[in-house]
KELO-558541 format. One record per residue: residue in three letters; x, y, z of N, C-alpha, C in turn; residue number from 1. Coordinates in nm, 4 decimals, padded with zeros to 6 digits, always signed. Layout:
% KELO-558541
+-------+----------+----------+----------+----------+----------+----------+----------+----------+----------+-------+
! milum !     n.c1 !     n.c2 !     n.c3 !    ca.c1 !    ca.c2 !    ca.c3 !     c.c1 !     c.c2 !     c.c3 ! zakol !
+-------+----------+----------+----------+----------+----------+----------+----------+----------+----------+-------+
!   ALA !        X !        Y !        Z !        X !        Y !        Z !        X !        Y !        Z !   NUM !
...
+-------+----------+----------+----------+----------+----------+----------+----------+----------+----------+-------+
% end
This chain:
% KELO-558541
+-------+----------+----------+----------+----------+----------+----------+----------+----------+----------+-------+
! milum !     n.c1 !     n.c2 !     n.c3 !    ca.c1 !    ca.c2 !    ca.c3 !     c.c1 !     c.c2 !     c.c3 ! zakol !
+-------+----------+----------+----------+----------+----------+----------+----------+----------+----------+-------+
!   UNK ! +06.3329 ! +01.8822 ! +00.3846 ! +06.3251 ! +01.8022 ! +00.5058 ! +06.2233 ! +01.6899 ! +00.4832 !     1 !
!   UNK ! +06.2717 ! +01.5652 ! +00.5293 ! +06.1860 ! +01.4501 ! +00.4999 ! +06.0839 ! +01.4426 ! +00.5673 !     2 !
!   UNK ! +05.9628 ! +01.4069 ! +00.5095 ! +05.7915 ! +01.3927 ! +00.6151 ! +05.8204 ! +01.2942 ! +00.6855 !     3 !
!   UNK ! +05.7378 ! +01.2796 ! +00.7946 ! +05.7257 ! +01.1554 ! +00.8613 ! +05.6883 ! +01.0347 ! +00.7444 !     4 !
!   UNK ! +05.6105 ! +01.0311 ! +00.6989 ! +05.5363 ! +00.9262 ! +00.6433 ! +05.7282 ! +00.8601 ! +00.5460 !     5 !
!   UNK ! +05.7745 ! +00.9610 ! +00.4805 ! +05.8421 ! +00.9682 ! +00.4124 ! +05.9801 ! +00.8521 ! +00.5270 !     6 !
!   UNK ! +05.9779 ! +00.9063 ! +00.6136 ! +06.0627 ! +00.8685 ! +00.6820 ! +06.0510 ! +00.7317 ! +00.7244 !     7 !
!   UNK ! +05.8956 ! +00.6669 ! +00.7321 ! +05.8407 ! +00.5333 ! +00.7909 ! +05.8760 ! +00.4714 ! +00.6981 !     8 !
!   UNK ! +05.8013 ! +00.5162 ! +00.5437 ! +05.9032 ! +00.4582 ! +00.4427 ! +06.0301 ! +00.3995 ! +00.4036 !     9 !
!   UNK ! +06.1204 ! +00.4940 ! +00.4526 ! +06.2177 ! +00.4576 ! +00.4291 ! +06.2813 ! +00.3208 ! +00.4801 !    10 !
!   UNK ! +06.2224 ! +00.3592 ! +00.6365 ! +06.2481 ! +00.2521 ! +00.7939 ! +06.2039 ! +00.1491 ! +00.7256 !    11 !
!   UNK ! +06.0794 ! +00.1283 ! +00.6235 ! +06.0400 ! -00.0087 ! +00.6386 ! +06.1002 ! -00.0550 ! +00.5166 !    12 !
!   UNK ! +06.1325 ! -00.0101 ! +00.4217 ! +06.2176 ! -00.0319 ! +00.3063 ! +06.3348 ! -00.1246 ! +00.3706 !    13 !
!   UNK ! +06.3867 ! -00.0170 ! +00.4391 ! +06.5253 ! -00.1060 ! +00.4584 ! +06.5209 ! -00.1744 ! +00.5298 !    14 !
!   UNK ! +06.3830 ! -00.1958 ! +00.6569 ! +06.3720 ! -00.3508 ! +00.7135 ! +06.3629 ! -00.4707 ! +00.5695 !    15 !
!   UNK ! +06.2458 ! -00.4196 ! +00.5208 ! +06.2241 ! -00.5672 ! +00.4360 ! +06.3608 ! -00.5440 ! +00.3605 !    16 !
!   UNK ! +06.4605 ! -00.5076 ! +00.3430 ! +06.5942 ! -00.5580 ! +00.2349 ! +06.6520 ! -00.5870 ! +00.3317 !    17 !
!   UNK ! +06.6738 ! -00.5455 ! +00.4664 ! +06.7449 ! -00.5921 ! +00.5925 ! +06.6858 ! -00.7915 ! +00.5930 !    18 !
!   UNK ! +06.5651 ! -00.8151 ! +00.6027 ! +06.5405 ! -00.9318 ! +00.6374 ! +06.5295 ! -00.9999 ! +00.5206 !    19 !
!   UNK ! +06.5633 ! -00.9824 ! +00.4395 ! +06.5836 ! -01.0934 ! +00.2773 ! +06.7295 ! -01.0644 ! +00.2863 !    20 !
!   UNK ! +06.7859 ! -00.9519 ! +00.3161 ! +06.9547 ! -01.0026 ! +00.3185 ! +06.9934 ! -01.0890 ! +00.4435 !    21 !
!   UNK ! +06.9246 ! -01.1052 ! +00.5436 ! +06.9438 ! -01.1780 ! +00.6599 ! +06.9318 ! -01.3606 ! +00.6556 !    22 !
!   UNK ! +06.7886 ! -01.3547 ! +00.5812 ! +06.7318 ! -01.5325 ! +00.5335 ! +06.8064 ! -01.5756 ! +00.4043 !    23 !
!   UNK ! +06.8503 ! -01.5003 ! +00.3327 ! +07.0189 ! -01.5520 ! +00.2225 ! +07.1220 ! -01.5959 ! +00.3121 !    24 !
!   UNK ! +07.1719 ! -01.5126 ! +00.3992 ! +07.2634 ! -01.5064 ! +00.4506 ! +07.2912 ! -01.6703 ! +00.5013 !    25 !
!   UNK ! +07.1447 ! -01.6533 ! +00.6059 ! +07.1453 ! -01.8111 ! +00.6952 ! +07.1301 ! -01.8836 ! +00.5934 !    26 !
!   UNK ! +07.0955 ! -01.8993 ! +00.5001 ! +07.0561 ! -02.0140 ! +00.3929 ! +07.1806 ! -02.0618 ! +00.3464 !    27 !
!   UNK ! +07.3056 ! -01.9469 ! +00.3023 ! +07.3804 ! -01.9413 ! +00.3057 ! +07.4717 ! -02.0235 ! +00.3512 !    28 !
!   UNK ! +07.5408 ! -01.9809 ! +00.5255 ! +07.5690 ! -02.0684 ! +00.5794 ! +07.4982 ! -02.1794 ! +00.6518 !    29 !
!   UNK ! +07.3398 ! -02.1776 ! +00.7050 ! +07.2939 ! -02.3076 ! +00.7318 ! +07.2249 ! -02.4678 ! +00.6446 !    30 !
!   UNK ! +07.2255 ! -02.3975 ! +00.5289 ! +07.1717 ! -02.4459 ! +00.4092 ! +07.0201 ! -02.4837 ! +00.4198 !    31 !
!   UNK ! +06.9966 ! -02.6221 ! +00.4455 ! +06.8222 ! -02.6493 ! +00.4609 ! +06.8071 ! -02.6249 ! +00.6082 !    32 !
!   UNK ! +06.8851 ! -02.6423 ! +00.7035 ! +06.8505 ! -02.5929 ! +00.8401 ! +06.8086 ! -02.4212 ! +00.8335 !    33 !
!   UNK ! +06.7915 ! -02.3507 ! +00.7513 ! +06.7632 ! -02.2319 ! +00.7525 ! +06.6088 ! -02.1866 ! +00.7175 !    34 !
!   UNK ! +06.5102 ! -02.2379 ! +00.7736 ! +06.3934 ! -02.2110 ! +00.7505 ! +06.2883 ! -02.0509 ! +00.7786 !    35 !
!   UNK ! +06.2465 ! -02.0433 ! +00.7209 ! +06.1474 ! -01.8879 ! +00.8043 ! +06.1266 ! -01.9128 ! +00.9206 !    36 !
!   UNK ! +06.0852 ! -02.0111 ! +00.9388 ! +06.0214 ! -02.0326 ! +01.1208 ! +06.1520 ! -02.0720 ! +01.2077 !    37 !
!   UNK ! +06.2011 ! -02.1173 ! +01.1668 ! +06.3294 ! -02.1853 ! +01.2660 ! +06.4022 ! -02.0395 ! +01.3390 !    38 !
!   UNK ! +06.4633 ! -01.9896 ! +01.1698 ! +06.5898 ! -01.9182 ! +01.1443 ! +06.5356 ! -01.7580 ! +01.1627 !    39 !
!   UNK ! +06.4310 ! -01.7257 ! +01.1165 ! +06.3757 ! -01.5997 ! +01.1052 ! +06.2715 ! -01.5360 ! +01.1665 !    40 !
!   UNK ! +06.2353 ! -01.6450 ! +01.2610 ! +06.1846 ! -01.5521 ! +01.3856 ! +06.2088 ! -01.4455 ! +01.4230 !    41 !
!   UNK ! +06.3396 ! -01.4953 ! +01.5300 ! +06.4076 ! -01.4105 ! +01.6083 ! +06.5263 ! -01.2921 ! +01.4993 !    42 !
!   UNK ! +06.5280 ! -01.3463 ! +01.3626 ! +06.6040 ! -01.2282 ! +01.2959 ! +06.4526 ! -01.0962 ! +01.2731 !    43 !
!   UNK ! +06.3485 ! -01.1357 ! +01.2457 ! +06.2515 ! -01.0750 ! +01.2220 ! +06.2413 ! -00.9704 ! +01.3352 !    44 !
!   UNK ! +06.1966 ! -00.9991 ! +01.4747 ! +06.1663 ! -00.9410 ! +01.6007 ! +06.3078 ! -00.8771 ! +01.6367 !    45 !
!   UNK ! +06.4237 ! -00.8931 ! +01.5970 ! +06.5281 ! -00.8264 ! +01.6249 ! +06.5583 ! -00.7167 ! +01.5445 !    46 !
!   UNK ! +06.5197 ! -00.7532 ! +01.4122 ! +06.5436 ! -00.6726 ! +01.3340 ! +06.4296 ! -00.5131 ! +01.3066 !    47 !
!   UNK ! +06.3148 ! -00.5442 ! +01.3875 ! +06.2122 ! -00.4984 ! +01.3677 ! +06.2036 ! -00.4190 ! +01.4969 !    48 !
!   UNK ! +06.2777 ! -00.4463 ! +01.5974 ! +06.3275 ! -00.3740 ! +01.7168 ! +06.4215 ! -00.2566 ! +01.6859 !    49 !
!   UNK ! +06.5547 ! -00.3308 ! +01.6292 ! +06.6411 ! -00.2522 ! +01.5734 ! +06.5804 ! -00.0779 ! +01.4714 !    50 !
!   UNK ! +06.4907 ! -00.1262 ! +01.3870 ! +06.4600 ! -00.0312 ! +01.2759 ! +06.3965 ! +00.0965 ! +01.3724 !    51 !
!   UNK ! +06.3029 ! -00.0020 ! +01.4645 ! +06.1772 ! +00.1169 ! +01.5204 ! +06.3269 ! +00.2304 ! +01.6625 !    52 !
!   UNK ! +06.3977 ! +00.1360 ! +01.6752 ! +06.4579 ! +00.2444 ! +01.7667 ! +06.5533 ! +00.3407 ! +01.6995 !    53 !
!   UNK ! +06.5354 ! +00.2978 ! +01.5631 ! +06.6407 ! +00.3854 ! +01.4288 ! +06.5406 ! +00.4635 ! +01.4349 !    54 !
!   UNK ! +06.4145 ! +00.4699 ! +01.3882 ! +06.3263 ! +00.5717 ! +01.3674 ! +06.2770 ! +00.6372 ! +01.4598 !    55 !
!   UNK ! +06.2935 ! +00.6099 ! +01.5597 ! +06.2507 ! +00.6785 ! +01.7070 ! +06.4027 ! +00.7869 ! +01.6798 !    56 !
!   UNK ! +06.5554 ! +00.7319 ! +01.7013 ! +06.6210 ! +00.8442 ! +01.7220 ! +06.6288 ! +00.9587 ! +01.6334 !    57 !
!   UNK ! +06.5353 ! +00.9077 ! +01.5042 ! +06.5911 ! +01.0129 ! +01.3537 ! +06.5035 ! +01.1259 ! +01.4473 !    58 !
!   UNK ! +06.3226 ! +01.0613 ! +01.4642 ! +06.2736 ! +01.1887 ! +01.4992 ! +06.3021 ! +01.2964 ! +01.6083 !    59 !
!   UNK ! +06.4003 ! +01.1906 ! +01.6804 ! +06.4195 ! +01.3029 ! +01.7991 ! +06.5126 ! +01.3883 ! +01.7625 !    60 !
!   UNK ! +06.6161 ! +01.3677 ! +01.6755 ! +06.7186 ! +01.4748 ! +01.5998 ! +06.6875 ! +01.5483 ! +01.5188 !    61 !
!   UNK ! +06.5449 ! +01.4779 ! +01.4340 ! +06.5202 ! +01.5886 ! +01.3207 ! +06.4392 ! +01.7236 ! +01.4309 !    62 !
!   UNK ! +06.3518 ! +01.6457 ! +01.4903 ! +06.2841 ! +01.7211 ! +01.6067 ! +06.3936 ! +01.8970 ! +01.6768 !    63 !
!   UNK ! +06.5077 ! +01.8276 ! +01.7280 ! +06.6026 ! +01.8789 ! +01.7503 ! +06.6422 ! +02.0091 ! +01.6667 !    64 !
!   UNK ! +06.6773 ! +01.9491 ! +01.5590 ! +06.7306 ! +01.9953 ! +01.4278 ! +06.6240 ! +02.1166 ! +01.3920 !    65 !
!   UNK ! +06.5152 ! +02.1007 ! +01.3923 ! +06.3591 ! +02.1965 ! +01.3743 ! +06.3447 ! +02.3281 ! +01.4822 !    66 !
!   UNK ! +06.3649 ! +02.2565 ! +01.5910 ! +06.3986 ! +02.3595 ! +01.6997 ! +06.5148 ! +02.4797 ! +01.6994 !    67 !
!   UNK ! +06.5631 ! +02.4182 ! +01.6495 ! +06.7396 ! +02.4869 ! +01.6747 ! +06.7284 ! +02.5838 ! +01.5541 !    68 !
!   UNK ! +06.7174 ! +02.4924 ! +01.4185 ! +06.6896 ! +02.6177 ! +01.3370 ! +06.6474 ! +02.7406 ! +01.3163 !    69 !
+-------+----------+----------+----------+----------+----------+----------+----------+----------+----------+-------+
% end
């Protein structure tokens, strides 16, 4: 069973590959209109929303999962 710490890990791993696959992406299709500040604000704060409510539901299932066992 994965530790917490183990688990924050993971969450933040796949934010930072989440937000370098996100600022390609726009670069991608916006080309020089795709800046960190412009373009990656709001992918940043969305994306960083997204992760923490991923890691909020793991613990409440693993939580779950601990109990039940």
């Amino acid at each position: 069973m994965p530790t917490r710490w183990h688990s924050a890990l993971e969450a933040m791993s796949d934010t930072i590959l989440g937000l370098l696959i996100a600022y390609a992406l726009q670069v991608v299709v916006y080309g020089d209109a795709a800046t960190v500040v412009r373009a990656g604000g709001v992918t940043v704060l969305v994306y960083g929303l997204t992760r923490l409510r991923r890691y909020v539901i793991r613990r409440i299932f693993v939580a779950h999962e601990a109990r039940t066992a």
